[in-house]
KOLTI-102183 format. One record per atom (N, C-alpha, C): atom name; x, y, z; residue in one letter. Coordinates in nm, 4 decimals. Example, Ala and Ser with C-alpha at 12.3 -4.5 7.8 and 13.67 -1.06 7.14 Angstrom:
BEGIN
('N', (1.3190, -0.5690, 0.7800), 'a') ('CA', (1.2300, -0.4500, 0.7800), 'a') ('C', (1.3200, -0.3300, 0.7800), 'a') ('N', (1.2850, -0.2250, 0.7080), 's') ('CA', (1.3670, -0.1060, 0.7140), 's') ('C', (1.2900, 0.0030, 0.7870), 's') 
END
This chain:
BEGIN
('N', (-0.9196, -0.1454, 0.9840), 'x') ('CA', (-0.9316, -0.1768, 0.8437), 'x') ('C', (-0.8866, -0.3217, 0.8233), 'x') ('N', (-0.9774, -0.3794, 0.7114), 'x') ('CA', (-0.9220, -0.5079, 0.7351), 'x') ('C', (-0.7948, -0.5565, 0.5899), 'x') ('N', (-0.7366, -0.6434, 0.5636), 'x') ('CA', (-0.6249, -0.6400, 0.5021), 'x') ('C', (-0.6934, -0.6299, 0.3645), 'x') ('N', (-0.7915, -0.7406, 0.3827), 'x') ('CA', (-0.8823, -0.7241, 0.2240), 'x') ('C', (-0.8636, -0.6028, 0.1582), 'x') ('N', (-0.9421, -0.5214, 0.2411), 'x') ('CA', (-0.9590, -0.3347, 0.2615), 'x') ('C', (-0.8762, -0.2970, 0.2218), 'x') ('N', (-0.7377, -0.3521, 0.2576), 'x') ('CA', (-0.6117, -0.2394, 0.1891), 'x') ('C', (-0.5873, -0.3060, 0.0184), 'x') ('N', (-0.6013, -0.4342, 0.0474), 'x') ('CA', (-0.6069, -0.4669, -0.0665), 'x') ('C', (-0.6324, -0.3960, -0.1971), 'x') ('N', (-0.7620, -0.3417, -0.1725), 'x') ('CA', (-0.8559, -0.3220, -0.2493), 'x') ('C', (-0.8264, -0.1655, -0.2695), 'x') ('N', (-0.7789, -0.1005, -0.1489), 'x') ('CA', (-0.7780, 0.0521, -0.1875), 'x') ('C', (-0.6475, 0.0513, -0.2573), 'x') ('N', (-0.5700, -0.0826, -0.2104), 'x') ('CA', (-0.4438, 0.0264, -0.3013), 'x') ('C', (-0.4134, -0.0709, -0.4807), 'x') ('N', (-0.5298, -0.1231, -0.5061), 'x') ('CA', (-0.5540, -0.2229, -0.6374), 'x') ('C', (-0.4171, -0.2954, -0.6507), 'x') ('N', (-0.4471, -0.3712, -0.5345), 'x') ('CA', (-0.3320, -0.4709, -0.5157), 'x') ('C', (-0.4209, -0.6091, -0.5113), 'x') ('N', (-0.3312, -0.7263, -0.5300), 'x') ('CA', (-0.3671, -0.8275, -0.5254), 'x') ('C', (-0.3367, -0.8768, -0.4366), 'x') ('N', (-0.3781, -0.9919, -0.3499), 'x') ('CA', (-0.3287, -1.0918, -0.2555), 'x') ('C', (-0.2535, -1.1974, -0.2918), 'x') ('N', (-0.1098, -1.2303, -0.2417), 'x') ('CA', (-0.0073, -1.3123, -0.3074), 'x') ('C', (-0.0258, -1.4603, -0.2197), 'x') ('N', (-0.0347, -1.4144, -0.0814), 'x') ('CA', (-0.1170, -1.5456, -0.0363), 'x') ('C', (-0.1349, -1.5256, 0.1157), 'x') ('N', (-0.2035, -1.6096, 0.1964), 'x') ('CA', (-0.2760, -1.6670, 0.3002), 'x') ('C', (-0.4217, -1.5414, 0.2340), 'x') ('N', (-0.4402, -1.5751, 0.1611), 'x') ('CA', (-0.5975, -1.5020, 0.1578), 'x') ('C', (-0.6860, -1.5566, 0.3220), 'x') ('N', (-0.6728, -1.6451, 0.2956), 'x') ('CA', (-0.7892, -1.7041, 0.4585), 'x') ('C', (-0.7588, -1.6223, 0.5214), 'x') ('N', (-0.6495, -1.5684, 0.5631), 'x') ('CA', (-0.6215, -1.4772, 0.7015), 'x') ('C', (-0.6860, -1.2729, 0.6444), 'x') ('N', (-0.7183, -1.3187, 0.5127), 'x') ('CA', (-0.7177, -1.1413, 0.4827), 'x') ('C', (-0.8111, -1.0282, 0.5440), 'x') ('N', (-0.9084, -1.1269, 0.6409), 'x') ('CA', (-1.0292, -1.0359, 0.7072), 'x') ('C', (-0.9735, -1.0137, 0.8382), 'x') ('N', (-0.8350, -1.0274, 0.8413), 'x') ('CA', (-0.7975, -0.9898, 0.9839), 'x') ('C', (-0.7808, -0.8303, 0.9812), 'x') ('N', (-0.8385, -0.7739, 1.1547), 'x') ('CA', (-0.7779, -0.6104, 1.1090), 'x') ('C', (-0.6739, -0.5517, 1.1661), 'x') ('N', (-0.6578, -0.4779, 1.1030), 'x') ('CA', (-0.5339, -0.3586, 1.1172), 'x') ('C', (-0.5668, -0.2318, 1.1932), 'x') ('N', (-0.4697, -0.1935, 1.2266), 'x') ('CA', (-0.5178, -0.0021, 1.2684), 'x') ('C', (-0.3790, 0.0298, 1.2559), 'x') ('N', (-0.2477, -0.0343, 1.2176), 'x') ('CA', (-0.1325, 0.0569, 1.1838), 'x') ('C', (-0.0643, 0.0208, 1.0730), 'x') ('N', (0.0406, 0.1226, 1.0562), 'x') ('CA', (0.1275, 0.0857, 0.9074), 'x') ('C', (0.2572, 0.1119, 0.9583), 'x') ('N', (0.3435, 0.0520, 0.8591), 'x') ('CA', (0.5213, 0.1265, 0.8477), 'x') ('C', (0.5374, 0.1390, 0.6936), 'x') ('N', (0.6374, 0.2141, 0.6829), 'x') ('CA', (0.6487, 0.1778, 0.5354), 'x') ('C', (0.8226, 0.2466, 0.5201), 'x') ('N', (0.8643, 0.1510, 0.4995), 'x') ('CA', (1.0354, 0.1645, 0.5044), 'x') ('C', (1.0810, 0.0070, 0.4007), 'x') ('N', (1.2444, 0.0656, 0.3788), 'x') ('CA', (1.2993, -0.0088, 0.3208), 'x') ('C', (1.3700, -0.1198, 0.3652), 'x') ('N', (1.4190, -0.0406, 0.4722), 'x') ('CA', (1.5840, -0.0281, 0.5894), 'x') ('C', (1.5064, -0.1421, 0.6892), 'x') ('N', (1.4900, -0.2819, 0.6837), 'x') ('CA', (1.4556, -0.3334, 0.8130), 'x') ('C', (1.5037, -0.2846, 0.9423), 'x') ('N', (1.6247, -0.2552, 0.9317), 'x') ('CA', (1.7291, -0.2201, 1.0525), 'x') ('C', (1.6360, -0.0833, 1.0907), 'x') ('N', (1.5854, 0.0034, 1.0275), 'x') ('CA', (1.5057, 0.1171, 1.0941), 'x') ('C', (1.3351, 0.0268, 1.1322), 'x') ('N', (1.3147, -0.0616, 1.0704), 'x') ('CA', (1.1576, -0.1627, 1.0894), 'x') ('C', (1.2025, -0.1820, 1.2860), 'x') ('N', (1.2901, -0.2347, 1.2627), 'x') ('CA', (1.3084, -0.2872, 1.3849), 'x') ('C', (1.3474, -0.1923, 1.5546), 'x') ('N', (1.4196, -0.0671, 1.4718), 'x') ('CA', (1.4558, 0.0186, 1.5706), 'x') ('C', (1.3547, 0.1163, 1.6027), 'x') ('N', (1.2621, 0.1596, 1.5465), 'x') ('CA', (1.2062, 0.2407, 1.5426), 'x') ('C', (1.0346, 0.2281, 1.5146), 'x') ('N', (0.9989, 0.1051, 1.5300), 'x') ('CA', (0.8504, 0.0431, 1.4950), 'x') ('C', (0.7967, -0.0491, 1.6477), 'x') ('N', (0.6974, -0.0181, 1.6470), 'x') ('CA', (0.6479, -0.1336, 1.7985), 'x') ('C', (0.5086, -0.1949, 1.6926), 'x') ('N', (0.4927, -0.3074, 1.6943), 'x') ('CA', (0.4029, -0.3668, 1.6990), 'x') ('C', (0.3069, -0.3448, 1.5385), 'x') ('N', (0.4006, -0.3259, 1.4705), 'x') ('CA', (0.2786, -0.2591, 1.3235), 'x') ('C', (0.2271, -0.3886, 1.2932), 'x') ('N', (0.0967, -0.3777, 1.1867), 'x') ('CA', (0.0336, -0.4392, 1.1609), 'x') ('C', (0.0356, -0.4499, 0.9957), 'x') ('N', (0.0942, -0.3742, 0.9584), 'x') ('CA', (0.1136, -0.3565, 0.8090), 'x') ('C', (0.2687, -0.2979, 0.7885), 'x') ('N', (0.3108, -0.3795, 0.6811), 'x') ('CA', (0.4569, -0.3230, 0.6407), 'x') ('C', (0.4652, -0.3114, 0.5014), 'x') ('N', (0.5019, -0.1410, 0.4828), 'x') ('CA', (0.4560, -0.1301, 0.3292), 'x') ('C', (0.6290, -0.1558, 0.2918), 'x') ('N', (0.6744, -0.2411, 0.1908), 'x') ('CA', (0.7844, -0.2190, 0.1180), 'x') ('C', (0.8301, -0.2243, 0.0090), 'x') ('N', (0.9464, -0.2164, -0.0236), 'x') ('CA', (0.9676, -0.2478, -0.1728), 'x') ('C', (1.0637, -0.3819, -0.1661), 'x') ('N', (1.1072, -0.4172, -0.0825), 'x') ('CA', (1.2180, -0.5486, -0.0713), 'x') ('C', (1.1440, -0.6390, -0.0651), 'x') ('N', (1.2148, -0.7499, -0.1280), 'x') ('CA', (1.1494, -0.8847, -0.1208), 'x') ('C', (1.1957, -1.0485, -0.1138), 'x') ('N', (1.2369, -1.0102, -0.0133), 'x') ('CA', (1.3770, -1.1217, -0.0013), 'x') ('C', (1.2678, -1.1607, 0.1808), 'x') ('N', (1.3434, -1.2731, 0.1955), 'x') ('CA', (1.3324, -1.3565, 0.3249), 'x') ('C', (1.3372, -1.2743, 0.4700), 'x') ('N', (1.4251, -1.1511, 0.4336), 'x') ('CA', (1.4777, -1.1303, 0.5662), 'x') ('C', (1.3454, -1.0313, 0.6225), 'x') ('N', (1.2703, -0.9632, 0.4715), 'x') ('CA', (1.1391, -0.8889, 0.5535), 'x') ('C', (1.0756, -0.9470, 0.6080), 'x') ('N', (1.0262, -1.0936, 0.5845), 'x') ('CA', (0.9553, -1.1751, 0.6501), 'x') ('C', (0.9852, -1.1805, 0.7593), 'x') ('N', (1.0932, -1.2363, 0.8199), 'x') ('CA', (1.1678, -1.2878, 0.9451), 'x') ('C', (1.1563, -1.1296, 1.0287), 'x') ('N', (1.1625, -0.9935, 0.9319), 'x') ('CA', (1.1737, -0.8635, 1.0377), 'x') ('C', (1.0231, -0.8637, 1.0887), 'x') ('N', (0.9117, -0.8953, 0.9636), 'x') ('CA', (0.7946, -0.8699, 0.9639), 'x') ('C', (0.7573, -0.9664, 1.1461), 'x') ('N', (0.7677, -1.0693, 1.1323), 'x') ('CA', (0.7559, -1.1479, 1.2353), 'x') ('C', (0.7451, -1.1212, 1.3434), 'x') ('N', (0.9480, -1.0553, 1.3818), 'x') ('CA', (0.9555, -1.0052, 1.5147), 'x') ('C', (0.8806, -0.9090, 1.5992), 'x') ('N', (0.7944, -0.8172, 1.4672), 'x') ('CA', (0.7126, -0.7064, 1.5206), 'x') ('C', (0.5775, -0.7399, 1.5081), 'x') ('N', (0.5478, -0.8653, 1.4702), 'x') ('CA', (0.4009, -0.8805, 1.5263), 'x') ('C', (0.2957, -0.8037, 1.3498), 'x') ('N', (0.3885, -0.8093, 1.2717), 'x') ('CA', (0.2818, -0.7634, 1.1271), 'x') ('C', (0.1910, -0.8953, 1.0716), 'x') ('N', (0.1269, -0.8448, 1.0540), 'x') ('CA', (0.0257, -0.8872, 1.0070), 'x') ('C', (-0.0040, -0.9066, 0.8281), 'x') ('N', (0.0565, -0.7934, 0.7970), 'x') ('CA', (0.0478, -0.8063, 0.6286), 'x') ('C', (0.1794, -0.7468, 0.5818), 'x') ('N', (0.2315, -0.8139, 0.4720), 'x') ('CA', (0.3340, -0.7018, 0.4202), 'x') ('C', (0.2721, -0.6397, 0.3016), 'x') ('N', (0.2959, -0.5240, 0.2329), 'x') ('CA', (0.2470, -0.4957, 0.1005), 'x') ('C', (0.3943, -0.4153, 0.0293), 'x') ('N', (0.3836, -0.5067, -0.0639), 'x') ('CA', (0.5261, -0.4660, -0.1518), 'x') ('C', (0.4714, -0.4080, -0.2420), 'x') ('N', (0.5124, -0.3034, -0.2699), 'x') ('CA', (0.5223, -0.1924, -0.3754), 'x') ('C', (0.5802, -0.1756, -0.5032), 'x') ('N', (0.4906, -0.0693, -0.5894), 'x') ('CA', (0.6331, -0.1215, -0.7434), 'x') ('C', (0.5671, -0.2312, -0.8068), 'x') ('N', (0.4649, -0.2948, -0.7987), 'x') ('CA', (0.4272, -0.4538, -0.8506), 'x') ('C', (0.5815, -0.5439, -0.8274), 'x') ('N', (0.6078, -0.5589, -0.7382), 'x') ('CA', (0.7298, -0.6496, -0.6862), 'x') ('C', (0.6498, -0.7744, -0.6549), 'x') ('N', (0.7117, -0.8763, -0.7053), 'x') ('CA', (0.6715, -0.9876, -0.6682), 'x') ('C', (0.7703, -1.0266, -0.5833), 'x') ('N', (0.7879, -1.1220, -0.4597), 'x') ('CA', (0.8683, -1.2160, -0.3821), 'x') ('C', (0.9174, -1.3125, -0.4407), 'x') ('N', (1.0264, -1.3694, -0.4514), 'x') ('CA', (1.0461, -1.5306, -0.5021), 'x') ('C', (0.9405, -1.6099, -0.4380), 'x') ('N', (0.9685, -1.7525, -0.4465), 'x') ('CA', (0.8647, -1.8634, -0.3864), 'x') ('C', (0.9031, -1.8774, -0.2425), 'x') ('N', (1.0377, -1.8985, -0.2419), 'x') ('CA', (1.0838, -1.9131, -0.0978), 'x') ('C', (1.0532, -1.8248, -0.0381), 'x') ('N', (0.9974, -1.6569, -0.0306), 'x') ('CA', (0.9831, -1.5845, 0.0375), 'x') ('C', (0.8613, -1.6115, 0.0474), 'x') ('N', (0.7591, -1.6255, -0.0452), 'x') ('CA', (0.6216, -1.6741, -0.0092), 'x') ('C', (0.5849, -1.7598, 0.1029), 'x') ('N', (0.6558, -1.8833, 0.0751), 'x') ('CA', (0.6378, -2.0280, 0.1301), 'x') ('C', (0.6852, -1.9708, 0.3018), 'x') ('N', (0.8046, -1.8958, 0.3077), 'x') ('CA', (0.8336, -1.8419, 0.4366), 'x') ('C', (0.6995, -1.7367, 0.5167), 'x') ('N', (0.6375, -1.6877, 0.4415), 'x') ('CA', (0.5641, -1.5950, 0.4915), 'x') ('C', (0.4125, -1.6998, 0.5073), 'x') ('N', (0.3838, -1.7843, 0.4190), 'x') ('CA', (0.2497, -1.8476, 0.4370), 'x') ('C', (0.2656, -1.9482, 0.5816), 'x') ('N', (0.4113, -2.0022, 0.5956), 'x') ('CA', (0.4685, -2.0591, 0.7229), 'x') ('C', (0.4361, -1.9974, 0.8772), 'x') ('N', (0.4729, -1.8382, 0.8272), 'x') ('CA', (0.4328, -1.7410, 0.9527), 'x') ('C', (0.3060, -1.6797, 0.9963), 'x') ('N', (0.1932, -1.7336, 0.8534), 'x') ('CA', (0.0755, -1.6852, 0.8595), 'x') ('C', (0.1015, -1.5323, 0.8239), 'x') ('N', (0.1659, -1.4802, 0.7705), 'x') ('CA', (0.1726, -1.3355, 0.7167), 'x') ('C', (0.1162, -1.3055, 0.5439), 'x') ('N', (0.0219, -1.2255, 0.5730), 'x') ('CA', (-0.0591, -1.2280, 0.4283), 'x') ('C', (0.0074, -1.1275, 0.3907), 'x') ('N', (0.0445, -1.1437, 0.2079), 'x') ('CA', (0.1290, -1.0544, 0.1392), 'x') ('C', (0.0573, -1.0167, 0.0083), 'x') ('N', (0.0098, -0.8547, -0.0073), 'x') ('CA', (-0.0217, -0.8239, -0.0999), 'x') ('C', (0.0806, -0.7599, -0.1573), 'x') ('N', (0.0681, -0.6754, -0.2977), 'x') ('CA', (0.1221, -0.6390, -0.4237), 'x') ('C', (0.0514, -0.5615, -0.4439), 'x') ('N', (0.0964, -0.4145, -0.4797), 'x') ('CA', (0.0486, -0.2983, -0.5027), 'x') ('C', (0.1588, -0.2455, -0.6560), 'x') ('N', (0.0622, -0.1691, -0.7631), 'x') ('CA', (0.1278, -0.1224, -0.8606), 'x') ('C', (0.1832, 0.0606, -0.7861), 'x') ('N', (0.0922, 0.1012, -0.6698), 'x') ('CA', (0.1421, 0.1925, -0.6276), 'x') ('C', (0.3073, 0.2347, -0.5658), 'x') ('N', (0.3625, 0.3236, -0.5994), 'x') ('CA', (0.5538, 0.3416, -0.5168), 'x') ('C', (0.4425, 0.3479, -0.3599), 'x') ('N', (0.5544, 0.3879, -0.2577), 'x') ('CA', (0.5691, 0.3703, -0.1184), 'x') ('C', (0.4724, 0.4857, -0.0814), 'x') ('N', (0.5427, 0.5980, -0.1325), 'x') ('CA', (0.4454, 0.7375, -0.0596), 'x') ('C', (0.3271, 0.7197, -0.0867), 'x') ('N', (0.3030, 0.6737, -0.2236), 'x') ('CA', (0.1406, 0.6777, -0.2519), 'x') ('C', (0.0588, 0.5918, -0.1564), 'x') ('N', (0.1176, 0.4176, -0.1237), 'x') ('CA', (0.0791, 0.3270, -0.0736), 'x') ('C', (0.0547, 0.3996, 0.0561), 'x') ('N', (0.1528, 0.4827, 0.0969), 'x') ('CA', (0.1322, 0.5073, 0.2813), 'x') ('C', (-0.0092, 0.6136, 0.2818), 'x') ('N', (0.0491, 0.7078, 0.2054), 'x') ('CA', (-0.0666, 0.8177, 0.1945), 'x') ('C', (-0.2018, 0.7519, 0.1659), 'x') ('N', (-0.2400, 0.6841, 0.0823), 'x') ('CA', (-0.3322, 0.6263, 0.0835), 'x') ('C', (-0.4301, 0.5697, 0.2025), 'x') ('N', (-0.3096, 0.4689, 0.2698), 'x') ('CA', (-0.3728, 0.4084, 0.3697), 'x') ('C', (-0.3868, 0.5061, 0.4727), 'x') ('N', (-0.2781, 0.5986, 0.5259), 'x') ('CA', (-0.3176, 0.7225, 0.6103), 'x') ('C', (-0.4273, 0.7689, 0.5663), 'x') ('N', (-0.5022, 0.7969, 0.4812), 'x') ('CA', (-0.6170, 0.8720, 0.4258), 'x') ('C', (-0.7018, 0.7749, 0.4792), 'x') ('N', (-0.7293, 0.6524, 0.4543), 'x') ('CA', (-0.8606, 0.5930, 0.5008), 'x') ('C', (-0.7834, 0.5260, 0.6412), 'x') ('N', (-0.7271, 0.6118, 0.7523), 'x') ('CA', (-0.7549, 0.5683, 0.8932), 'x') ('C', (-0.6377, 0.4684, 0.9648), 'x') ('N', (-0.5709, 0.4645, 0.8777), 'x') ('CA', (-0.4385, 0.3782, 0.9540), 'x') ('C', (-0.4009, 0.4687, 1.0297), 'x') ('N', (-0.3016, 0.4721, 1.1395), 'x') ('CA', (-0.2060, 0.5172, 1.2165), 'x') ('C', (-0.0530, 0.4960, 1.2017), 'x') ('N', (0.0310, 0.5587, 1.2055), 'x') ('CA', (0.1726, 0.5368, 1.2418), 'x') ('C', (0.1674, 0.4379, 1.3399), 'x') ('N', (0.2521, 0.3356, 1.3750), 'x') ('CA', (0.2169, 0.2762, 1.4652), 'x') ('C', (0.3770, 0.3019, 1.5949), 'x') ('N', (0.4295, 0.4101, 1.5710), 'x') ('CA', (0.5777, 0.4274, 1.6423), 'x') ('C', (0.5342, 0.5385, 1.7481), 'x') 
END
């Protein structure tokens, strides 16, 4: 699936690197707790959350994601943006909470990626 794709299923917007949004996916996480992102995740490609501070970015990184999607209509400050457009990590915004966002994307074909 490509990020656009999630975009779109979960009527979220793209906050930025749109250029990169036709990249694809085949997994998700969706947690709060970086400290569980990191212990318990290999390689996701999507990180659904509700936090929005710097440090998801920097977790997002270590595991090789590809998109974050924050939940809740949460916006990031700028500095978290500017950090994530730095890493090439495209960040959408979903009005959907977490379960819905995951269930969703589980429904059209993501995988757990653990």
């Amino acid at each position: 699936m490509k990020i656009r794709e999630i975009a779109e299923v979960l009527h979220g917007s793209i906050i930025c690197r749109e250029d990169l949004a036709d990249r694809e996916v085949i997994s998700a996480c969706g947690s709060d707790m970086m400290s569980d992102v990191l212990a318990y995740t290999k390689d996701q490609a999507v990180l659904i959350t509700g936090l929005c501070n710097p440090q998801v970015v920097r977790t997002a990184e270590m595991i090789d994601v590809l998109c974050i999607v924050f939940v809740r209509n949460k916006m990031p400050d700028q500095e978290t943006i500017e950090l994530a457009k730095a890493k090439d990590i495209v960040m959408v915004c979903t009005p959907h909470r977490m379960f819905s966002a995951c269930g969703i994307l589980y429904k059209e074909g993501l995988i757990s990626g653990n």
